[in-house]
N, C-alpha and C positions, 0 to 999 in steps of 0.2 A: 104643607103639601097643597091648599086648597087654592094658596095664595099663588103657589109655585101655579099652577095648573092657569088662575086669572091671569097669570104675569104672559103665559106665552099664548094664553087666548086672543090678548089684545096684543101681543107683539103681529102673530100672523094676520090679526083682522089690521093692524098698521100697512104692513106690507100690502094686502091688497087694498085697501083706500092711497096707499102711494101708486100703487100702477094705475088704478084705472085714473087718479087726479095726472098723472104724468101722460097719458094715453089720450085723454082729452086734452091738456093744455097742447099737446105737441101736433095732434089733427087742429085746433084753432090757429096755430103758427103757420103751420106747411097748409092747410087750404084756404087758409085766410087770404085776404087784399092786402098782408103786411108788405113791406119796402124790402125783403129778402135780409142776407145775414146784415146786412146794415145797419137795421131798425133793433127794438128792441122787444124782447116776447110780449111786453106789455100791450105791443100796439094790436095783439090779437083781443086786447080786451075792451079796445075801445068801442063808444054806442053805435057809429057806422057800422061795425062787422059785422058781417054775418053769422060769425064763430064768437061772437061775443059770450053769449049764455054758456057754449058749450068749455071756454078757458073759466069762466065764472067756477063752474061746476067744477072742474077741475084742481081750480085755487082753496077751494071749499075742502076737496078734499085730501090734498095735502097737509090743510089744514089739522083734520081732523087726524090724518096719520100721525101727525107730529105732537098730537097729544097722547092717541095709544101709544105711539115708542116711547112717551115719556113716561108714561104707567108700568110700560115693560120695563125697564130698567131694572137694576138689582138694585132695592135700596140704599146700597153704599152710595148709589151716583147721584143723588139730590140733586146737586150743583148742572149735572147734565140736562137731570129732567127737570130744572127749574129755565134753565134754556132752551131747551126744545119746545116749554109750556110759552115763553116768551115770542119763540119762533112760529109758532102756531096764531098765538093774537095779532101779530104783528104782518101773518099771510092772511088774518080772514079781513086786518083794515086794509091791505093792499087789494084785495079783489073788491072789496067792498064798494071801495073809494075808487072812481073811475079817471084816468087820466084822459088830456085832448089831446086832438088830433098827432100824431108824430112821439107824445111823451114827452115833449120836453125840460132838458134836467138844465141846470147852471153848470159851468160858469157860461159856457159859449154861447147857448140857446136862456128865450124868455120863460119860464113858469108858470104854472097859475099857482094856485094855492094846492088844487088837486093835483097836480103834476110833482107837488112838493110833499105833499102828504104819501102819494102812492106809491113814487120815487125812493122817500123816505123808511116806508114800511116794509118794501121790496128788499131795501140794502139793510137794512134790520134784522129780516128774518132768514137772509142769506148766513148774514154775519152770524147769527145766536147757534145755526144751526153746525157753522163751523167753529164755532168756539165749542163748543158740544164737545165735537170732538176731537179736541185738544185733553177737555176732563178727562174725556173717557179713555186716553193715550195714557196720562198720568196718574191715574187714579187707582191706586191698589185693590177698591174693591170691583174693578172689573176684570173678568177673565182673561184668560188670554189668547183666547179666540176673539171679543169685543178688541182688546187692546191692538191684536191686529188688524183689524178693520179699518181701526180708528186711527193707525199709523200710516197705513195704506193712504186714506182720503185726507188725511190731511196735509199728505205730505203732496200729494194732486193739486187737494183746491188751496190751499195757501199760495203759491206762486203764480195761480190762474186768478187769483183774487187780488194778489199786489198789480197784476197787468189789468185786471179791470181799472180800479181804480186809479193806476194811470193816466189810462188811456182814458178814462171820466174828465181827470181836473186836466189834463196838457193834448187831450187830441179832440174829444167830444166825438158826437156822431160820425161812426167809422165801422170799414168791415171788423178792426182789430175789435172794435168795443163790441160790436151786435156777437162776433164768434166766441171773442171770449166770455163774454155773458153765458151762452148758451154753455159753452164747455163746464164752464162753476157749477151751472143747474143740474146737469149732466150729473156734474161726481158727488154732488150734494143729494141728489134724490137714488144717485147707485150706492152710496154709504147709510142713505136710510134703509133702503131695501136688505141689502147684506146681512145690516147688523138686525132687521125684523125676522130676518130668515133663522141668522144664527140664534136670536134670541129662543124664536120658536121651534127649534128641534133641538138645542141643546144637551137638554135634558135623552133625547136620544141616540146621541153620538159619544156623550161624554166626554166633560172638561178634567175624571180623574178626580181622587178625592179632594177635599175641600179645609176649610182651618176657618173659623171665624176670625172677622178680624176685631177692633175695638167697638165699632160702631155695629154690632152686630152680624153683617154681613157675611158670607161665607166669599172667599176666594177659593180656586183651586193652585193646586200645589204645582202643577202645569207649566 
């Protein structure tokens, strides 16, 4: 029970470290000097900006959300929250690590090393947090209220994520790539949210009696 009670303490404090990280990254986009949907969110983080600090903060704590959802989880899902925990290292080296001027990524555009590091941390932590939830879709020890969450967003950010990366290696800097960037972030931080919400009131809505399964875990029978 005490454990059940920690699980959805830190599901809800996930959820709100993901709004207010999402609240600030999105005021450093829209009031920032960026290049509109062209560019890409990153460039609200460059040293010019004026929104620089305030996307920092916000990368910080999504960060940090994506370790509480990985706490929250129901034990059955290791494999999830061993990615979200991936997802999380890999968003505090992406703020950490600051790209120049514009971001630029290969093939079409030059690098630096930082623009390859941040570049690289960014598609990282997009990618862990949607493989995420792929587990959490096929994964018998989540419910089935997670499981639809997790069918929902993936079935969004997959297809919004084969056109990123498209439009990465055969178009480069483009309204296609700056909008659908934003679109992936979009359904990646509203399936963080969802499933923090669900995780933390489950317990009073109810998933319906429960069956352990082998790994200890309970599922509901739902």
């Amino acid at each position: 029970m005490a454990e059940d009670t920690a699980r959805r303490i830190a599901a809800a404090f996930a959820g709100v470290c993901l709004a207010a990280g999402v609240a600030a990254v999105t005021v450093a986009v829209v009031a920032g000097p960026g290049p509109g949907p062209a560019g890409y969110v990153s460039e609200a983080g460059i040293t010019d900006s004026g929104y620089a600090g305030a996307y920092r903060i916000g990368i910080f704590s999504v960060a940090a959300s994506l370790l509480l959802l990985a706490g929250a989880l129901p034990p059955g899902l290791r494999g999830a929250a061993g990615l979200l925990g991936v997802g999380a290292v890999a968003t505090v080296l992406s703020g950490a690590v600051t790209c120049s001027e514009g971001c630029p990524l290969p093939p079409f555009e030059a690098p630096t090393v930082a623009d390859l590091v941040h570049g690289g941390a960014s598609i990282a932590a997009t990618a862990a947090v949607v493989l995420a939830m792929l587990v959490v879709l096929f994964s018998p020890a989540a419910d089935r209220g997670l499981r639809r969450i997790a069918a929902v967003g993936a079935a969004l950010a997959l297809p919004v994520a084969v056109v990123v990366a498209a439009a990465l290696l055969l178009v480069g800097r483009s309204a296609l790539l700056g909008v659908s960037e934003r679109v992936l972030l979009v359904v990646v931080a509203a399936w963080g949210l969802i499933t923090s919400g669900h995780l933390a009131v489950r317990s009073l809505t109810g998933d319906g009696p429960s069956v352990p399964t082998r790994d200890g875990s309970n599922v509901s029978r739902r």
